[in-house]
TIRO-2110 file (N, C-alpha, C; in Angstrom, 1 decimal):
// TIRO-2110
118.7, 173.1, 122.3, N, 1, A
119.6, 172.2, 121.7, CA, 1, A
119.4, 170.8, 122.3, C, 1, A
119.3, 169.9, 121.3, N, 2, A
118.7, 168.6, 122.2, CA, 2, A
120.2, 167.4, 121.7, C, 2, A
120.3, 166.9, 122.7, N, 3, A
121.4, 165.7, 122.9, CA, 3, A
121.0, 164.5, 122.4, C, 3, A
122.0, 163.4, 121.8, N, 4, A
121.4, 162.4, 122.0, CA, 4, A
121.8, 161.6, 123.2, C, 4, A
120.6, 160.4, 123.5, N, 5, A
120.3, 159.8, 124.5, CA, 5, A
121.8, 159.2, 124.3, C, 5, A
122.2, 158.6, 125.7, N, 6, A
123.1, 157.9, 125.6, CA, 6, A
123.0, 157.5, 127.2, C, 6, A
124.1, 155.5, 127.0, N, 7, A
123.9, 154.9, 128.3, CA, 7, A
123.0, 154.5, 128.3, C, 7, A
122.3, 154.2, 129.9, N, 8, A
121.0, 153.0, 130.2, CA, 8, A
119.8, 153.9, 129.8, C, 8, A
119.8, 155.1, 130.3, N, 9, A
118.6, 156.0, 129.8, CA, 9, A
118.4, 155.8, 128.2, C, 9, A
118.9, 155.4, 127.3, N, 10, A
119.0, 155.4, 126.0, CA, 10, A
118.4, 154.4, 126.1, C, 10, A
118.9, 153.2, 126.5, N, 11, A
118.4, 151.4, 125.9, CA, 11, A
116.9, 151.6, 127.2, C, 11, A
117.1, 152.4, 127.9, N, 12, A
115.6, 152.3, 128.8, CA, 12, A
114.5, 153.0, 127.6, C, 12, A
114.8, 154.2, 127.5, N, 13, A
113.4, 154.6, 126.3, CA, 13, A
113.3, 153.7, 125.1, C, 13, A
114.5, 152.9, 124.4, N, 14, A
113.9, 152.2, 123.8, CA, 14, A
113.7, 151.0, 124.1, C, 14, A
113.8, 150.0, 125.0, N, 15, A
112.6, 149.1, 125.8, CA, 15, A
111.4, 149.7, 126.2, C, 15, A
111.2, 150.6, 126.4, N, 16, A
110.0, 151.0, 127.0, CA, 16, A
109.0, 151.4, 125.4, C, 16, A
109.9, 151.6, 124.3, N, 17, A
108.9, 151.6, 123.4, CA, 17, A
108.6, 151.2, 122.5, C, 17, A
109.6, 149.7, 122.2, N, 18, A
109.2, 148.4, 121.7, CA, 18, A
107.9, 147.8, 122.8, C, 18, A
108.5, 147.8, 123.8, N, 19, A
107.0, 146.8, 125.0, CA, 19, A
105.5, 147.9, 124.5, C, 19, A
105.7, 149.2, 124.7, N, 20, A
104.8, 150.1, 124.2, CA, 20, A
104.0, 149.5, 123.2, C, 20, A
105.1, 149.1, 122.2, N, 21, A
104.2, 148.7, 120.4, CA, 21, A
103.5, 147.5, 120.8, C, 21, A
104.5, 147.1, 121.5, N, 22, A
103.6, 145.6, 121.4, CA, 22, A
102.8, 145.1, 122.1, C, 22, A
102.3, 146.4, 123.2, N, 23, A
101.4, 146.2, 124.1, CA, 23, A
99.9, 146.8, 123.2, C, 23, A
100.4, 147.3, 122.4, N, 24, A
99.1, 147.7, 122.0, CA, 24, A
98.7, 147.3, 120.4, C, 24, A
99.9, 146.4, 120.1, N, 25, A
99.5, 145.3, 119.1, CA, 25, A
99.0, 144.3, 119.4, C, 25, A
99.1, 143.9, 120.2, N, 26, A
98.4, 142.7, 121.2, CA, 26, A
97.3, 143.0, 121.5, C, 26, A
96.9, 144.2, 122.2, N, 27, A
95.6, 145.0, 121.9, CA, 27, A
94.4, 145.9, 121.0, C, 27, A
95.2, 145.9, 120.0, N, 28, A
94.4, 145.7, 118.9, CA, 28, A
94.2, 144.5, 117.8, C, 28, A
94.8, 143.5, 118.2, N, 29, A
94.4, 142.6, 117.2, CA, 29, A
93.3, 142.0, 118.0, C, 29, A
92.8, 141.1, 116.8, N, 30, A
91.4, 140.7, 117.1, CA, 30, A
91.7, 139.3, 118.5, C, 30, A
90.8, 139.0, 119.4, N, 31, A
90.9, 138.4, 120.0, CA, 31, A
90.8, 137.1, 119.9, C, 31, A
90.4, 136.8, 118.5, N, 32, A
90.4, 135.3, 118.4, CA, 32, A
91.9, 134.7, 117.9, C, 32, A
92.1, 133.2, 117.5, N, 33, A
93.3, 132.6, 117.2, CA, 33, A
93.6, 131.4, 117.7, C, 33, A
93.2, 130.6, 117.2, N, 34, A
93.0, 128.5, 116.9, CA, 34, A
94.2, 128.0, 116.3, C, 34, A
94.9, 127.2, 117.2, N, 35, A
95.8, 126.7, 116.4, CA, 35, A
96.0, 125.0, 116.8, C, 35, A
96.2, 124.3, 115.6, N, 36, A
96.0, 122.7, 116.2, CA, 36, A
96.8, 121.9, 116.0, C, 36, A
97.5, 120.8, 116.4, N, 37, A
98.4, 120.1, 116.2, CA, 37, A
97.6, 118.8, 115.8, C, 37, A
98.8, 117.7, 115.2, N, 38, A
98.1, 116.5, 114.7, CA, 38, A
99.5, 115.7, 115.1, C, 38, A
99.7, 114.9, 115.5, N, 39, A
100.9, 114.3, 115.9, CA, 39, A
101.3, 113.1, 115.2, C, 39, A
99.7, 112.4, 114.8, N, 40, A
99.6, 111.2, 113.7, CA, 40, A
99.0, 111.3, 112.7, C, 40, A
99.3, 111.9, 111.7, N, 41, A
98.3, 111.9, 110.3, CA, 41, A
98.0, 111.0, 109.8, C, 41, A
98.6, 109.6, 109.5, N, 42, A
98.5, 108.4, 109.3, CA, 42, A
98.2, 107.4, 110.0, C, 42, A
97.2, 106.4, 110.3, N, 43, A
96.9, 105.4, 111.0, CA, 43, A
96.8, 103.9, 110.4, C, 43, A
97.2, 103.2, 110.8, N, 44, A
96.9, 102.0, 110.4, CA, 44, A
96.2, 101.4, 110.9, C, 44, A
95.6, 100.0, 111.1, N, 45, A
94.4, 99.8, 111.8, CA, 45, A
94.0, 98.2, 110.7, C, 45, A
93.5, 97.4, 112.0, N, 46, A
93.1, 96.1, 111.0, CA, 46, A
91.6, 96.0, 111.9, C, 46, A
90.2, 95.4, 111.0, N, 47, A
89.1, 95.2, 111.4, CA, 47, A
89.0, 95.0, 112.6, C, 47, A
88.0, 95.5, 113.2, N, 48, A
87.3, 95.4, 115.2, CA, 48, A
88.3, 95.8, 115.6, C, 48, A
89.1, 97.0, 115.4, N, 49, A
90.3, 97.6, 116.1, CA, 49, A
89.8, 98.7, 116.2, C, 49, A
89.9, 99.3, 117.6, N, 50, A
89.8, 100.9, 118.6, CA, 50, A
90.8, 101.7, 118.0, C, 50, A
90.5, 102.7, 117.7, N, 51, A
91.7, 103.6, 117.1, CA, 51, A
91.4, 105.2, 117.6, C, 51, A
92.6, 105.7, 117.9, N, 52, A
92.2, 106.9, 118.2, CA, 52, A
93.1, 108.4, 117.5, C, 52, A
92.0, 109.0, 116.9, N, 53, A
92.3, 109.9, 116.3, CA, 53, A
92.6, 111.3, 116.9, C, 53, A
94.3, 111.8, 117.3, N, 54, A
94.6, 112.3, 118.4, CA, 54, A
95.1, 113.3, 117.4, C, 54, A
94.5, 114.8, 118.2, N, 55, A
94.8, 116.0, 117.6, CA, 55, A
95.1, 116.6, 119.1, C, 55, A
95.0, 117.9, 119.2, N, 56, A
95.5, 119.1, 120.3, CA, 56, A
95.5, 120.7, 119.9, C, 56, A
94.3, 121.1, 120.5, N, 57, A
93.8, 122.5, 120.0, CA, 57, A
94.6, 123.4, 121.1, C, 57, A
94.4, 124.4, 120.3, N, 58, A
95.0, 125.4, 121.2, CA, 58, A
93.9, 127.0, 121.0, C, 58, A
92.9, 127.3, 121.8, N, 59, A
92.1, 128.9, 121.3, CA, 59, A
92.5, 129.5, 122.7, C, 59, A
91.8, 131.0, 122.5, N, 60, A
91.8, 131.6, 123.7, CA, 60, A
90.2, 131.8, 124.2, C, 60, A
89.4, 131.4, 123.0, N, 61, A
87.8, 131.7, 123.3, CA, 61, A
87.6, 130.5, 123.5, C, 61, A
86.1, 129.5, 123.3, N, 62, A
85.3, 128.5, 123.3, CA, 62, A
85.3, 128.1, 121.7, C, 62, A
85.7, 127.0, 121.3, N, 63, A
85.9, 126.6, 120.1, CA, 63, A
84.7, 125.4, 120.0, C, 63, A
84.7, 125.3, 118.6, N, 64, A
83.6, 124.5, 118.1, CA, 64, A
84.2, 123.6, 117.5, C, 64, A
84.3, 122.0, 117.5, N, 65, A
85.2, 121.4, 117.3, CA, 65, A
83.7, 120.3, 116.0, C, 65, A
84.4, 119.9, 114.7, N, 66, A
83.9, 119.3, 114.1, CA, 66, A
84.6, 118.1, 113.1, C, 66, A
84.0, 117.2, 113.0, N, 67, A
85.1, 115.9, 112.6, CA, 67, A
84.3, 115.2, 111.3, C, 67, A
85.0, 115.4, 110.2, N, 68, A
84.5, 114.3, 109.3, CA, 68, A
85.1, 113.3, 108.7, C, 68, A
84.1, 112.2, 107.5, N, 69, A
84.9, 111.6, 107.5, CA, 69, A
84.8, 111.2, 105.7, C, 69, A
85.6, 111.1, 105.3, N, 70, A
85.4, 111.4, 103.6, CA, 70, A
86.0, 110.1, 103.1, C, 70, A
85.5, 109.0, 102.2, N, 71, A
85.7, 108.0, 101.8, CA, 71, A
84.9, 107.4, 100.3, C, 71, A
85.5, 107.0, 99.5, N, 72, A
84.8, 106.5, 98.3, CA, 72, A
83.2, 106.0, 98.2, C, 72, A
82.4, 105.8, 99.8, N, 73, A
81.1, 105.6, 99.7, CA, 73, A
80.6, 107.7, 100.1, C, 73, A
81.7, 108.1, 99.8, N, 74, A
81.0, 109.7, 100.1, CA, 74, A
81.2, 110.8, 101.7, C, 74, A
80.9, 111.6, 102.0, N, 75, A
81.0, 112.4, 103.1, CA, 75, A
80.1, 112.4, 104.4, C, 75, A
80.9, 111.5, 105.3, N, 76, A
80.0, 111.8, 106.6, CA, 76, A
80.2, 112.8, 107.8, C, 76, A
79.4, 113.3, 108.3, N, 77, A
79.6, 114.1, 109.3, CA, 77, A
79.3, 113.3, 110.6, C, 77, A
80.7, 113.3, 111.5, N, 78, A
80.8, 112.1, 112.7, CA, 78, A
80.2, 112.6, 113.7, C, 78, A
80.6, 113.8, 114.1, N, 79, A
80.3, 114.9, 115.2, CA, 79, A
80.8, 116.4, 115.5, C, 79, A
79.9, 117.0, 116.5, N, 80, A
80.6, 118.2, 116.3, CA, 80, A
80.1, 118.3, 118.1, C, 80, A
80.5, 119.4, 118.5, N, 81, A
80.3, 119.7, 119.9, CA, 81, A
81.3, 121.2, 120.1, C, 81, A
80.5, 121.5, 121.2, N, 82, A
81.2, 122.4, 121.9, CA, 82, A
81.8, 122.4, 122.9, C, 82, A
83.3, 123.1, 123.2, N, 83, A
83.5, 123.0, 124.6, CA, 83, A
83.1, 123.1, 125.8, C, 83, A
82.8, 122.2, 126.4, N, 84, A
81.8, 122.5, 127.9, CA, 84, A
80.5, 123.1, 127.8, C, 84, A
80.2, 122.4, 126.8, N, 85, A
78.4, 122.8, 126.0, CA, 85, A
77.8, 121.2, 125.5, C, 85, A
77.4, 121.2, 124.3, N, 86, A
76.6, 119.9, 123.6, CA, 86, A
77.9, 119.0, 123.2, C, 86, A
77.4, 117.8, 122.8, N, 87, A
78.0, 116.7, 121.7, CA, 87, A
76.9, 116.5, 120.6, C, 87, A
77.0, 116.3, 119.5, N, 88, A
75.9, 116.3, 118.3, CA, 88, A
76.6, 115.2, 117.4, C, 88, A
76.4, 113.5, 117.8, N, 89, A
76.7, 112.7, 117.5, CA, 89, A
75.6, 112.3, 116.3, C, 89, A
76.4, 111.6, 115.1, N, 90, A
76.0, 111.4, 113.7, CA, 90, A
75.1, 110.3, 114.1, C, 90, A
73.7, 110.0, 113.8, N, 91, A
73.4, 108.4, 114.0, CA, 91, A
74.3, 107.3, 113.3, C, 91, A
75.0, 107.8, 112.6, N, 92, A
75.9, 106.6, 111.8, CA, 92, A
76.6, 106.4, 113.1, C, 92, A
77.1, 106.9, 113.6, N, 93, A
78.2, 106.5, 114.6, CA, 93, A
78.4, 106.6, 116.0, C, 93, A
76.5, 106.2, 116.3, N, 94, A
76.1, 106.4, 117.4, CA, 94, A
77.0, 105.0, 118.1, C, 94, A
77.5, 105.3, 119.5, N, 95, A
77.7, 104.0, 120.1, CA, 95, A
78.9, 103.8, 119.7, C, 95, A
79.6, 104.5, 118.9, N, 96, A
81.2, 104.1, 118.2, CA, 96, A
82.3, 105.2, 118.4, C, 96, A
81.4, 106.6, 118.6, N, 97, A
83.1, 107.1, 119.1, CA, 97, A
82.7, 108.0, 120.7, C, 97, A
84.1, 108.5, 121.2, N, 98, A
84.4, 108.7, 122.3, CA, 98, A
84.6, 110.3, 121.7, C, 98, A
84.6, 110.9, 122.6, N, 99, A
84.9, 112.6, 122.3, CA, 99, A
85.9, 113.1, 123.2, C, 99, A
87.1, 113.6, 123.2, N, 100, A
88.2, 114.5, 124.7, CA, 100, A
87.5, 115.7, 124.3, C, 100, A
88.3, 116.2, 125.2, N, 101, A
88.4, 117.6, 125.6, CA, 101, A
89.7, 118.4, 124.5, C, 101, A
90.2, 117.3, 124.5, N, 102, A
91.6, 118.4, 123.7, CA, 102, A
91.3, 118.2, 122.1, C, 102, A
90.0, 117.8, 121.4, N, 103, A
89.6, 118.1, 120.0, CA, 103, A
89.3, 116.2, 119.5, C, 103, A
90.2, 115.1, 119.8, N, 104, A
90.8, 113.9, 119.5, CA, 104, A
89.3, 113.1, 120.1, C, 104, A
89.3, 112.1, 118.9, N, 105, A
88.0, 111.4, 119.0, CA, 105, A
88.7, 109.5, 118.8, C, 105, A
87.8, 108.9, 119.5, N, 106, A
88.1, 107.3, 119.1, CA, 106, A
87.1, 106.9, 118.6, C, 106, A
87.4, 106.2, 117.8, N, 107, A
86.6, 105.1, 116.6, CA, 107, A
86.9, 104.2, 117.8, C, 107, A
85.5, 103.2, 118.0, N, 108, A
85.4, 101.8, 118.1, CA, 108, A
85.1, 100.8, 117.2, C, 108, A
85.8, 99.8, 117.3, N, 109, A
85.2, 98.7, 115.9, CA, 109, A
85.4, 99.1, 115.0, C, 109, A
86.4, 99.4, 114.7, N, 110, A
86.7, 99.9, 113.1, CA, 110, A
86.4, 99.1, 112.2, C, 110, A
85.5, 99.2, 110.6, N, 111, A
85.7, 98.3, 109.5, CA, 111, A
86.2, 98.5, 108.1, C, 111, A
86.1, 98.0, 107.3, N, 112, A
86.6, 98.5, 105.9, CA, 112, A
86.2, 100.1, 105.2, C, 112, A
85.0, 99.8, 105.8, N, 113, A
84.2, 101.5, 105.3, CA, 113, A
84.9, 102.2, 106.0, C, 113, A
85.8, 102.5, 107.2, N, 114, A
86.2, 103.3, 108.0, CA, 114, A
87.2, 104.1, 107.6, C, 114, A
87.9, 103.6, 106.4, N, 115, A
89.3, 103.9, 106.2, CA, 115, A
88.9, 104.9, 105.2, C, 115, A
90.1, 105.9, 105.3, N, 116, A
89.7, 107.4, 104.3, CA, 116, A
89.8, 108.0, 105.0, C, 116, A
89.9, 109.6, 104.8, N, 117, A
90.4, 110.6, 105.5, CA, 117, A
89.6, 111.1, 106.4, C, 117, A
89.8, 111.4, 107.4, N, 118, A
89.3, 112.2, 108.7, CA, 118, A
89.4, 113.6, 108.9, C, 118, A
88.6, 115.0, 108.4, N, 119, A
88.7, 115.9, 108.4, CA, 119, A
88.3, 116.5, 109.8, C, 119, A
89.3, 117.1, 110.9, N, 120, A
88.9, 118.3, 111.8, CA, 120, A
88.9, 119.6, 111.7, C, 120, A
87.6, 120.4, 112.1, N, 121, A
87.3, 121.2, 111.9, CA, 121, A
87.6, 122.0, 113.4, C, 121, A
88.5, 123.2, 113.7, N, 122, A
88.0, 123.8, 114.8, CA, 122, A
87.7, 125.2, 114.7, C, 122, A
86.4, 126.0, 115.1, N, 123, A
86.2, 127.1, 114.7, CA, 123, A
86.3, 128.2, 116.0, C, 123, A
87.0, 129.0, 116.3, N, 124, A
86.8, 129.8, 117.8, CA, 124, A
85.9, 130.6, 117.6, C, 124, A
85.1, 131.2, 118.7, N, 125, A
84.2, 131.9, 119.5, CA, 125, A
84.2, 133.4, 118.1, C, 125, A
84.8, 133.5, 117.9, N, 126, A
85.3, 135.0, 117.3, CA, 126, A
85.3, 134.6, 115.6, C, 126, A
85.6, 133.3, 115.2, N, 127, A
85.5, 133.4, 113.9, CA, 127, A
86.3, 132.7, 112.8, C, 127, A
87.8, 132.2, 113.5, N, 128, A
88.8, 131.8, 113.3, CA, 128, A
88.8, 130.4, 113.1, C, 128, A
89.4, 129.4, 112.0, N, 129, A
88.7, 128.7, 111.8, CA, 129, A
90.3, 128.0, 112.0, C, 129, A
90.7, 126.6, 111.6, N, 130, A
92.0, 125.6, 111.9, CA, 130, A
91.5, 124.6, 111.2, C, 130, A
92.1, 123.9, 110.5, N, 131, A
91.7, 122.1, 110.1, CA, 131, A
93.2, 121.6, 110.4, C, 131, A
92.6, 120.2, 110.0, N, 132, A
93.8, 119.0, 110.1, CA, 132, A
93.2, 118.0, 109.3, C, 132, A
94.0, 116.8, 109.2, N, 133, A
93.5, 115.7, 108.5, CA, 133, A
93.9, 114.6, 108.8, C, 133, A
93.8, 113.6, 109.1, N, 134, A
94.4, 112.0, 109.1, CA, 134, A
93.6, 111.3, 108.2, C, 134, A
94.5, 110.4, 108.0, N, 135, A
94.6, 109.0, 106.8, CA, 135, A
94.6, 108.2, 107.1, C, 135, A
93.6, 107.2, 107.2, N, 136, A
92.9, 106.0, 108.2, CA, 136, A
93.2, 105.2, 107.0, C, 136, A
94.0, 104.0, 107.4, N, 137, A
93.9, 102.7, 106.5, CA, 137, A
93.5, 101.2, 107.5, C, 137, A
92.7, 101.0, 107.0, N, 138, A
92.1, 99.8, 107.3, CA, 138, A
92.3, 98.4, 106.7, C, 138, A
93.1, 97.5, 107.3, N, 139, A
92.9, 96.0, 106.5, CA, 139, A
92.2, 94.9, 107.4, C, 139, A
92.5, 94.0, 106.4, N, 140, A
90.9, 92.8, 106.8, CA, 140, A
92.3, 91.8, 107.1, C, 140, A
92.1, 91.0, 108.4, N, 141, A
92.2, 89.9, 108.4, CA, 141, A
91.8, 88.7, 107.9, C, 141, A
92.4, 87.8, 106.9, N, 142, A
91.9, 87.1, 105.8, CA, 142, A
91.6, 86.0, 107.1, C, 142, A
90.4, 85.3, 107.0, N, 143, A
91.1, 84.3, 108.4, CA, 143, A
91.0, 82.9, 107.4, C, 143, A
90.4, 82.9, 106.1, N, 144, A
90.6, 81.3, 105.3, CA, 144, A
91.9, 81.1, 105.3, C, 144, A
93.2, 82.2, 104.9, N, 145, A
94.3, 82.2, 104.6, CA, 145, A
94.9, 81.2, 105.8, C, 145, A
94.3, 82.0, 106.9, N, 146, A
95.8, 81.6, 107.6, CA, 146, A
94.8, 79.7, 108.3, C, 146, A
93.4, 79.8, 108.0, N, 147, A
93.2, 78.5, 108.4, CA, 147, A
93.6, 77.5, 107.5, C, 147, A
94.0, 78.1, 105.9, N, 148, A
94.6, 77.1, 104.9, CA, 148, A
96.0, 76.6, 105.4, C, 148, A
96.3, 77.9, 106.5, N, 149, A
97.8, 77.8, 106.4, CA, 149, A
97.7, 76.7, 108.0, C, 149, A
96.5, 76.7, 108.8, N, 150, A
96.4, 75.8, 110.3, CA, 150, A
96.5, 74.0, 109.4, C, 150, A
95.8, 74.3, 108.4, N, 151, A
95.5, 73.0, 107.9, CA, 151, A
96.4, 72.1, 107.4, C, 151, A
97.4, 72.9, 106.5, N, 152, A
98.3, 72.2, 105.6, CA, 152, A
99.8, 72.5, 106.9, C, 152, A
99.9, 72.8, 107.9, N, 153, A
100.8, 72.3, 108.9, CA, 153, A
100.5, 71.7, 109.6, C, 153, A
98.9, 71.3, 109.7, N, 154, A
98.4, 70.0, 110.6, CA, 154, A
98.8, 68.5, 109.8, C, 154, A
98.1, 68.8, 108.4, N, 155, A
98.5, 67.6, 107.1, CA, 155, A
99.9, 67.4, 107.4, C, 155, A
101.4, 67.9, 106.9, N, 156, A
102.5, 68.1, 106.8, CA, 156, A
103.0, 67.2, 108.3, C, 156, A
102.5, 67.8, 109.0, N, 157, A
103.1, 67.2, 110.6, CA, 157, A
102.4, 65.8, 110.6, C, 157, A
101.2, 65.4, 110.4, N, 158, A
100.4, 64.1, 110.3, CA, 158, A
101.2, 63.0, 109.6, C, 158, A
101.6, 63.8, 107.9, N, 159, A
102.3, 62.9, 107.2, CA, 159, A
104.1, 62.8, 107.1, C, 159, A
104.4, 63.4, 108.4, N, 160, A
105.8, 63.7, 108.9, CA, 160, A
105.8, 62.2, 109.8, C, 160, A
104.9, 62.2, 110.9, N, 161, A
104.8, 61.7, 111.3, CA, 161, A
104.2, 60.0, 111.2, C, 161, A
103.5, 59.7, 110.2, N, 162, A
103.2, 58.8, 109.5, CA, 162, A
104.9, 58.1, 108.9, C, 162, A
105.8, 59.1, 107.9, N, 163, A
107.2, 58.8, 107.7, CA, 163, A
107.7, 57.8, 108.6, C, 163, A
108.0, 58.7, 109.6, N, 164, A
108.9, 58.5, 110.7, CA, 164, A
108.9, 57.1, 112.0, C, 164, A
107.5, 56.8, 111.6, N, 165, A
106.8, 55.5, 111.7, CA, 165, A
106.8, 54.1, 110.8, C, 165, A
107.2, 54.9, 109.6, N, 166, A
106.8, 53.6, 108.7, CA, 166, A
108.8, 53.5, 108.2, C, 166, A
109.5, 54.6, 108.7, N, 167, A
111.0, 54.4, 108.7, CA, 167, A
111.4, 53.5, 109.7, C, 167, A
111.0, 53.5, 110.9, N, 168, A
111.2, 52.5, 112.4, CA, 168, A
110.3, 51.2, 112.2, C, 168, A
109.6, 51.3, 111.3, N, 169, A
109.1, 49.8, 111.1, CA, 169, A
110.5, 49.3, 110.2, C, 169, A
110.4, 50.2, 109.2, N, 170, A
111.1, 49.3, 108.0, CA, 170, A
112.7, 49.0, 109.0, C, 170, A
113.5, 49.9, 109.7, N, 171, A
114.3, 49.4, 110.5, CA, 171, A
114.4, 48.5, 111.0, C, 171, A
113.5, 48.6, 112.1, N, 172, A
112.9, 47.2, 112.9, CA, 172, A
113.0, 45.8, 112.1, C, 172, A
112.4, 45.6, 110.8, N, 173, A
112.2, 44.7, 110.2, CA, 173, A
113.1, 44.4, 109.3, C, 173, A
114.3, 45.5, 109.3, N, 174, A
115.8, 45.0, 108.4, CA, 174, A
116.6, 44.2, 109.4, C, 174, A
116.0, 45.1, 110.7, N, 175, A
117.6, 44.1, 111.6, CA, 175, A
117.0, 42.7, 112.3, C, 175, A
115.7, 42.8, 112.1, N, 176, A
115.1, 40.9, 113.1, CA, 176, A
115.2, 40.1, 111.5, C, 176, A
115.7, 40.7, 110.0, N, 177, A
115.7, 39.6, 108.9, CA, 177, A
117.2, 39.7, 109.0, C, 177, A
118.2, 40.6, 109.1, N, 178, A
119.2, 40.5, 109.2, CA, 178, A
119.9, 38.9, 110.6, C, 178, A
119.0, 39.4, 111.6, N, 179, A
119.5, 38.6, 112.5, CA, 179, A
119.0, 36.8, 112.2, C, 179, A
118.0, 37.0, 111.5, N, 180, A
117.7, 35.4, 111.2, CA, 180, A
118.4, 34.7, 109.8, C, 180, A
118.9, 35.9, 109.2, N, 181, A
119.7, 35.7, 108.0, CA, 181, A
121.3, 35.1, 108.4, C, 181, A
121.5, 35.5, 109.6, N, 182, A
122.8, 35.4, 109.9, CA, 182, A
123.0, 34.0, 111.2, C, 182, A
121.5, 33.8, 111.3, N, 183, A
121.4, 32.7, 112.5, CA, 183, A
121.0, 31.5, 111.4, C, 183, A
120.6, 31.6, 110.1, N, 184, A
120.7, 30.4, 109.0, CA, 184, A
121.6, 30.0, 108.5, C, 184, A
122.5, 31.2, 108.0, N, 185, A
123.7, 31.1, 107.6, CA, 185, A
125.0, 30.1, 108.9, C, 185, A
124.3, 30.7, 109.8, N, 186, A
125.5, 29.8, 110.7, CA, 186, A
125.4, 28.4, 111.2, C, 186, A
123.6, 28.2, 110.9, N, 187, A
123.1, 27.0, 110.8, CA, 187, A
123.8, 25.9, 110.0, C, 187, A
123.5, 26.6, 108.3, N, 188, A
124.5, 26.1, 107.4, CA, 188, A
125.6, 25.6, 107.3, C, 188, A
126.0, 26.6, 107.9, N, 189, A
128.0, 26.5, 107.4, CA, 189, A
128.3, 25.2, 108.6, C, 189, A
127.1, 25.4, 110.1, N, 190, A
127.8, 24.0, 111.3, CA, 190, A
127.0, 22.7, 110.1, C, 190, A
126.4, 22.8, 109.6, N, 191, A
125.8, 21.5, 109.0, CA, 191, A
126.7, 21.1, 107.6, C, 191, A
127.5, 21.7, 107.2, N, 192, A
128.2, 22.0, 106.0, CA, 192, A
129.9, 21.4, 106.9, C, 192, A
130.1, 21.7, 108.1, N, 193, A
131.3, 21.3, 109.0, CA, 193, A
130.7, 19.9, 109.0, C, 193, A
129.9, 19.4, 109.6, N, 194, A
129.4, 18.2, 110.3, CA, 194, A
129.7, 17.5, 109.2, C, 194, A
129.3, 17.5, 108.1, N, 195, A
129.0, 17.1, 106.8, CA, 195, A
130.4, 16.2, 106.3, C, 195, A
131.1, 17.5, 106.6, N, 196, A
132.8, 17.2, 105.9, CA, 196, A
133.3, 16.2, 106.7, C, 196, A
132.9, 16.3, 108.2, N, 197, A
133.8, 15.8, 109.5, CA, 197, A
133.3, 14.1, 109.3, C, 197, A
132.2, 14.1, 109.1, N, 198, A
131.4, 12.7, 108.7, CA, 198, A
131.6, 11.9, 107.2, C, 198, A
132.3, 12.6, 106.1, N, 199, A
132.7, 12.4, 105.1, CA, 199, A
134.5, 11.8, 105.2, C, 199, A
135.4, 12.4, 105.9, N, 200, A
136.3, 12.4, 106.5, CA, 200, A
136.2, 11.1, 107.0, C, 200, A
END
């Protein structure tokens, strides 16, 4: 005649045979498992700007880490490498990017062609594969614009100041005709006295 378990002996056999399951689900699944984060999928960026394209792998094997780059002139492959093995840099982009260790690559000198999507690839040791993506936008500093704009606040201040010169002349020159207006006038009026006093 068999009892049921009951008390700590009860919750002990079954801890002991959930940990059981899962000690040996853990040991039978396959050893591989890549997983990646992307923290910035979006990037902004204006010409001759360093940009860095920041991801964070996670395997338990040696992963193969691969980066492209997809844009309306077509599909480039940037680089690929292995962990604590090769780097297999694109000649397009020799001299322009940087490689970590945690998957995340930097563009130097970024230019108009640069912009478009950035495809990572990470593949582990076993077979297991992970992507991500970022969205590179690239703009141009116009520099005519903003010299049209150095020019016509140089003009504006030139002929501000031209004004403001030709307002203190014309001042100047109301109050020395005022003052000789008013030194004839008084001339007059004592020669206009004299006049009467000697008519008198």
């Amino acid at each position: 005649l068999m009892r049921p378990l009951r008390g700590c002996r009860g919750r002990g056999v079954v801890v002991g045979t959930v940990t059981l399951c899962l000690a040996a689900g853990w040991a039978l699944q396959t050893p591989g498992g890549v997983s990646l984060v992307v923290p910035q999928p979006s990037i902004n960026a204006t010409v001759a700007q360093n940009i860095l394209l920041s991801v964070e792998y996670f395997c338990r094997g040696v992963a193969t880490i691969e980066w492209k780059h997809v844009s309306s002139w077509g599909t480039t492959r940037i680089v690929e490498w292995k962990s604590g093995s090769y780097v297999n840099i694109s000649t397009v982009y020799k001299d322009r990017v940087n490689t970590f260790e945690n998957g995340s690559i930097q563009l130097l000198n970024v230019g108009m062609r640069d912009a478009g999507y950035y495809f990572i690839t990470v593949t582990e040791e076993y077979g297991t594969n992970t992507y991500g993506t970022i969205i590179v936008n690239v703009y141009e500093i116009i520099y005519e614009d903003l010299h049209f704009v150095a020019v016509l606040f140089a003009f504006l201040a030139a002929v501000s100041a031209i004004l403001i010169c030709f307002m203190w002349l014309c001042n100047k020159s109301l109050h020395l005709f005022q003052k000789t207006t008013t030194h004839k006038l008084t001339a007059s009026t004592t020669e206009e006295i004299e006049l009467e006093t000697i008519e008198c």
